[in-house]
C-alpha positions in Angstrom: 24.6 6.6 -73.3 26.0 4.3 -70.7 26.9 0.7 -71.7 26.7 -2.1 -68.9 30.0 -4.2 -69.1 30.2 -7.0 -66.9 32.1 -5.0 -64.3 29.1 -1.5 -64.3 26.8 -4.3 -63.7 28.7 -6.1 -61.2 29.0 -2.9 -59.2 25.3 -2.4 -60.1 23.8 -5.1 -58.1 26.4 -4.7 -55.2 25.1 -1.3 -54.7 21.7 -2.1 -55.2 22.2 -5.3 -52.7 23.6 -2.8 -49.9 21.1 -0.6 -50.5 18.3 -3.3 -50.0 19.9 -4.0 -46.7 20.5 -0.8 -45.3 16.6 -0.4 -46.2 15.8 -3.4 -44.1 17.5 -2.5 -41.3 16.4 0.9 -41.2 12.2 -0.9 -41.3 13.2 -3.8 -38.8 15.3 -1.0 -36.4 12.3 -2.3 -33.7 13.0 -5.8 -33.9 16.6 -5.7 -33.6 16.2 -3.7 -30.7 14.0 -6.2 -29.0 16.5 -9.0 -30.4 18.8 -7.0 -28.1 16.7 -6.9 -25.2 15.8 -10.0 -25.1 19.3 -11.0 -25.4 20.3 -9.2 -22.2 17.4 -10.5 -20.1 18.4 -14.2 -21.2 22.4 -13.0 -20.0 21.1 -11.7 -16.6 19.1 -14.7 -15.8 21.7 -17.1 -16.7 24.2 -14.7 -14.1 21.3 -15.3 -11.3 19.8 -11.9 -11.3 16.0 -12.6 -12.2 14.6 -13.3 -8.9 11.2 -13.7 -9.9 12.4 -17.4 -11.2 14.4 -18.0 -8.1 12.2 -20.5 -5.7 13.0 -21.3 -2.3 13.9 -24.4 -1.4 13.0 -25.9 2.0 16.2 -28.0 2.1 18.2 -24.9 2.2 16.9 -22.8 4.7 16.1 -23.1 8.4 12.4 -21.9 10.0 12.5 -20.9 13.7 10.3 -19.7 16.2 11.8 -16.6 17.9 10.8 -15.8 21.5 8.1 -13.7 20.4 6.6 -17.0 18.1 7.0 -14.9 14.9 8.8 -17.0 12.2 12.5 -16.2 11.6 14.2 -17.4 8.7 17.7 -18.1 8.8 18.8 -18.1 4.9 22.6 -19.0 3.8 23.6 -16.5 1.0 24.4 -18.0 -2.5 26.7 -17.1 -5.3 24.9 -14.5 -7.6 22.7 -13.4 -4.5 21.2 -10.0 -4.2 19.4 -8.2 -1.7 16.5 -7.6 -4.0 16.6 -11.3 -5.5 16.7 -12.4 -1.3 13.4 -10.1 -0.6 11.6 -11.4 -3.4 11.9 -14.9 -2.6 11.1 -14.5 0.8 7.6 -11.5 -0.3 9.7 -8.9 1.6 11.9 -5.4 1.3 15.2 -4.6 1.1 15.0 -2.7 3.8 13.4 -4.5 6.3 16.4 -7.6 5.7 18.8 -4.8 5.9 16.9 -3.6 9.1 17.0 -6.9 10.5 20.6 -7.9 10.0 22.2 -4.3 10.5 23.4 -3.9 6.6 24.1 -0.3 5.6 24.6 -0.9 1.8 23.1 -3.7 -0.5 25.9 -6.0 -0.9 25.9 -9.4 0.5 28.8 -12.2 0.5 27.9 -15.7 -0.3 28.0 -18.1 2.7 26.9 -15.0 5.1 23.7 -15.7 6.7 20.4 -12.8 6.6 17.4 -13.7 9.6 14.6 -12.9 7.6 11.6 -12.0 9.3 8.1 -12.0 7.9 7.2 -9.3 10.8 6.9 -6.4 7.9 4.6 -3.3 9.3 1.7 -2.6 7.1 -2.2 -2.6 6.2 -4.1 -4.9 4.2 -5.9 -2.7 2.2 -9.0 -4.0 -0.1 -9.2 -2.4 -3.8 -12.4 -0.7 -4.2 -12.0 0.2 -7.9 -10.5 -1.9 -11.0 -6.9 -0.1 -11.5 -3.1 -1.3 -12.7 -0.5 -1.8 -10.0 1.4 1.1 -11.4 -1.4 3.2 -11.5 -1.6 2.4 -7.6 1.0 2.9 -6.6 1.6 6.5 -8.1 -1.8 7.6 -7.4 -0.9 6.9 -3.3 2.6 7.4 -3.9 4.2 4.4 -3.1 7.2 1.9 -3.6 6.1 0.1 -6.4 8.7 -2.5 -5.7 7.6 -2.8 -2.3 4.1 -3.0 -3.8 5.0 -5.9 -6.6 7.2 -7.9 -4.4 5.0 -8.1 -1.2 1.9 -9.0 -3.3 4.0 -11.8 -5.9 3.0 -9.4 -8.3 5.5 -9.9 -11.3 4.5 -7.9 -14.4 3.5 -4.1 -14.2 0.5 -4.7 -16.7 -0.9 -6.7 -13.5 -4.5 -5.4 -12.8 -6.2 -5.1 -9.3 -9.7 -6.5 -9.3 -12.0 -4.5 -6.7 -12.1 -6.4 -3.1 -9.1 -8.0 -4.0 -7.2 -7.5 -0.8 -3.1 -5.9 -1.0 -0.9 -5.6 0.9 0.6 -2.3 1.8 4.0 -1.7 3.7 2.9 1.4 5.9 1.2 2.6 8.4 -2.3 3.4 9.1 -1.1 6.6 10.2 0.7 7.0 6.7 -2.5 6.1 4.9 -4.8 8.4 5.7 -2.0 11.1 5.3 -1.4 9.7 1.8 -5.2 9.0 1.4 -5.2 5.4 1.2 -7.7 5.0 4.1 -10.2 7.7 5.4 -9.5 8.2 9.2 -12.3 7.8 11.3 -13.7 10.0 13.9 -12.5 9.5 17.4 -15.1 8.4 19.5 -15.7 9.5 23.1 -17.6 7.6 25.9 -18.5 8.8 28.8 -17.8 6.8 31.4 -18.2 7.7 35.7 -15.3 7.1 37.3 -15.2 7.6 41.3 -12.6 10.3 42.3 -12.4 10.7 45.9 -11.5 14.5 47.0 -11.2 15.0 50.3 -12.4 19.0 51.5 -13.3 20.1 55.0 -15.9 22.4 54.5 -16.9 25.3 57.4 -17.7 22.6 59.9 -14.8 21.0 59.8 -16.8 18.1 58.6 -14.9 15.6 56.1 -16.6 15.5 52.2 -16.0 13.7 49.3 -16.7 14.8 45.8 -17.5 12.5 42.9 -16.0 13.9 38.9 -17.3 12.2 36.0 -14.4 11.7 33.6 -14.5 11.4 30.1 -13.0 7.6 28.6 -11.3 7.6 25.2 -12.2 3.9 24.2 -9.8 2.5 21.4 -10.6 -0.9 19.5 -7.4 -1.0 17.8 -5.5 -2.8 19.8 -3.2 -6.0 18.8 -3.0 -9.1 20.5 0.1 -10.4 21.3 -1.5 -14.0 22.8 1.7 -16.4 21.6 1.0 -19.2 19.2 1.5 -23.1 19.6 4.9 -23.7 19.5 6.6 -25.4 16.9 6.8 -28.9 17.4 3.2 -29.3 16.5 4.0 -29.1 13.2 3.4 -32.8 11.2 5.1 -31.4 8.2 5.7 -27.7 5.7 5.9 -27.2 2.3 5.9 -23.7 -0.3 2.5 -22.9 -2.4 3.3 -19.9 -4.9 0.4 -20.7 -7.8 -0.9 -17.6 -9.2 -4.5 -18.2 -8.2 -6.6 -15.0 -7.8 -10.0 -15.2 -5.0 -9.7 -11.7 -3.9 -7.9 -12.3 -0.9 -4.6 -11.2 0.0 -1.5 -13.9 -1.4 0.6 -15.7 0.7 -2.1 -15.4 3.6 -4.2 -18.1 5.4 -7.3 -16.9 3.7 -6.1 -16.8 0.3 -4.8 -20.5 0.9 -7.9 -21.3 3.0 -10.0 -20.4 0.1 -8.0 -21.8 -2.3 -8.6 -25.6 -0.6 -12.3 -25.3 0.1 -13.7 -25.0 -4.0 -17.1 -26.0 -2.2 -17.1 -22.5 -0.3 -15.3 -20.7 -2.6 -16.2 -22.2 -6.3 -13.5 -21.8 -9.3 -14.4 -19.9 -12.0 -11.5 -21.0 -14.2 -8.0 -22.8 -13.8 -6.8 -19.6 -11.8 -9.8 -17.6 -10.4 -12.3 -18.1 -7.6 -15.5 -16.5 -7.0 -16.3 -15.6 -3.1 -19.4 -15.1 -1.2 -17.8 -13.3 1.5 -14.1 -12.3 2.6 -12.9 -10.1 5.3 -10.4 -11.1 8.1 -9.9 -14.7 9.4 -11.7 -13.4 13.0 -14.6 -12.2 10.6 -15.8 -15.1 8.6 -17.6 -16.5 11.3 -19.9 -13.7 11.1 -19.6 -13.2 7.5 -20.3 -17.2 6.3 -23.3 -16.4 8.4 -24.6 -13.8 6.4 -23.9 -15.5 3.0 -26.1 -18.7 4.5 -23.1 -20.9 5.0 -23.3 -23.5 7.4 -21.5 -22.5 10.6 -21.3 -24.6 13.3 -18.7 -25.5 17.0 -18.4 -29.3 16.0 -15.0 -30.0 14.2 -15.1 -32.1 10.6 -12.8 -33.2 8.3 -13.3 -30.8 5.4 -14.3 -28.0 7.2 -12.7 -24.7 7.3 -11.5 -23.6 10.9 -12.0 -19.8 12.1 -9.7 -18.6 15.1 -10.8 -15.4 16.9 -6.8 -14.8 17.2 -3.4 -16.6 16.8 -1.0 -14.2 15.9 -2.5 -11.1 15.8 -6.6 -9.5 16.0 -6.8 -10.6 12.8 -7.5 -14.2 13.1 -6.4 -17.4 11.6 -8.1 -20.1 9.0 -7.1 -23.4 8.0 -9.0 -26.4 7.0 -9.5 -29.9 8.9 -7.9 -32.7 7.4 -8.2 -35.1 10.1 -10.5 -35.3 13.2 -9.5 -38.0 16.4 -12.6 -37.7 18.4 -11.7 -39.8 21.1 -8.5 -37.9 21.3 -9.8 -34.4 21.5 -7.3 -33.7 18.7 -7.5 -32.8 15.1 -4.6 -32.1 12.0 -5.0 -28.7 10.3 -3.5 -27.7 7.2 -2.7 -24.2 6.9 -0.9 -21.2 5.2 1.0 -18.2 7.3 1.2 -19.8 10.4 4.9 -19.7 10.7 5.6 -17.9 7.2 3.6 -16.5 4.0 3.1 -19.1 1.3 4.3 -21.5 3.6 1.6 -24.3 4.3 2.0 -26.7 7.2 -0.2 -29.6 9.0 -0.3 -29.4 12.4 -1.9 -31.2 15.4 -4.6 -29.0 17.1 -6.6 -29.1 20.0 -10.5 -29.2 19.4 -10.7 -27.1 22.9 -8.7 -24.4 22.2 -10.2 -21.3 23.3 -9.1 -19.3 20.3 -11.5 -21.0 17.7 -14.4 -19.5 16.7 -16.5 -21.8 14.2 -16.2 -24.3 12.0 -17.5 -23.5 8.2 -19.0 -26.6 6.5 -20.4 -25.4 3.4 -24.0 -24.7 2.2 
């Protein structure tokens, strides 16, 4: 029979202490690993390498206007700077700023300064069915990086609401070889054309002949009318809130919608409900048919349609202030010289590019 001295049981409940602990361990193995995790998330943010907290900061950069009237941004690298950090804070790819400035690998030095354009080729595409961003992306097989960045999408678990609009950095010729978008029949018109043929028939007599030719008409055509330039511009200012109204972020509808709550009505804190969408150069046509008011008189309040500004797409903004005897008005807008960058502008109430004005119900 073993007796328990002072030292058997002193050895006793050190054993049975490290045993206890090794036990724990072994049961809690999950939240030491997180512990860990979490520890090197907290390490690479304090180095500067979580770009998704990184904000831009007006004061540091310089907008232009390039001869084209696309917005350029001319961005002075920082210390801890990356190339993916760079294209998140400005919603575009790696490759594109690489593109732009002739980089060949992905390192940049601090003080070197990257033109960033905003120019990046793509299709807005509108979600038909409720689906994950990952899920998206693998199912059309595409850069889901790309994908999260370019739509301020910042966890994977994000879910894509159907007519929310995304966009997608390819081409349309890329999307219906991937799926994305079903490619529509080619249509051919018919259309006379007079083709003079000179012959000399047996008479010697001079004839002509008239062939019919067949017209491939195209409606997908850009416009490359140039914009105001930029000394319009009153003032500019960033607006990144995650607010969700089904249109596309960073783009003059989304921020359109977002400051008209009597066209648009909130739901909650961060949602919007929408009567119509579509294009800028659409909603005339579309307020229509939801039985907005739509009207040619400007107002202060009222949402302004352009046919075009940059491109067939359109242009919206809202009318903050209206001069009648001046013919001029200020409009507050998103996208006109950068995504999620607002600016007030002066505007003239005759120019030729606006559609309608969209008061409300």
């Amino acid at each position: 029979m073993i007796k328990f001295n002072r030292v058997n049981y002193f050895k006793f409940v050190l054993s049975l202490c490290f045993i206890v602990f090794f036990v724990f361990v072994i049961a809690n193995a999950d939240l030491f690993e997180n512990n860990q995790e979490q520890l090197a998330i907290n390490s690479s943010f304090i180095q500067g390498d979580d770009w998704v907290s990184y904000e831009i900061n007006l004061d540091n950069i310089n907008i232009n206007v390039d001869d084209n009237n696309n917005g350029i941004i001319e961005y002075t690298v920082q210390k801890w700077d990356t190339l993916l950090k760079i294209a998140g804070v400005f919603w575009t790819t790696v490759s594109s700023i690489q593109k732009e400035n002739a980089i060949k690998g992905n390192s940049v030095e601090p003080g070197q300064i990257l033109k960033i354009s905003n120019q990046v080729d793509g299709i807005v595409y509108t979600i038909k069915d409720k689906t994950n961003v990952v899920v998206f992306a693998s199912k059309y097989n595409l850069n889901l990086q790309d994908l999260m960045t370019l739509n301020y999408v910042q966890d994977e678990s994000e879910i894509f609401s159907p007519d929310q609009e995304v966009f997608v950095n390819i081409t349309k010729d890329r999307a219906y070889e991937l799926g994305l978008l079903e490619k529509p029949k080619q249509e051919v018109i018919p259309k006379s054309t007079i083709v003079y043929r000179p012959t000399i028939n047996k008479s010697g007599k001079v004839v002509t002949k008239t062939i019919k030719k067949a017209v491939v008409v195209s409606s997908d055509q850009e416009d490359d009318t140039p914009v105001e330039t930029k000394w319009t511009i009153i003032s500019k200012w960033t607006y990144t809130k995650d607010i969700k109204n089904g249109f596309y972020a960073g783009q003059c509808t989304w921020y359109a919608a977002i400051i008209s709550p009597n066209i648009f009505p909130y739901t909650s804190e961060k949602a919007q409900s929408r009567d119509f969408g579509g294009d800028a150069s659409k909603w005339c046509s579309n307020a229509k048919r939801a039985w907005f008011r739509v009207g040619s008189k400007p107002a202060v309040g009222a949402v302004i349609v352009y046919s075009r500004l940059r491109s067939s797409a359109g242009h919206v903004g809202k009318v903050i202030n209206y001069y009648p005897e001046d013919d001029k008005m200020i409009i507050r807008d998103m996208n006109y010289l950068w995504k999620f960058i607002v600016t007030e502008r002066w505007e003239n109430t005759d120019n030729s590019k606006i559609s309608c004005y969209i008061y409300g119900k």
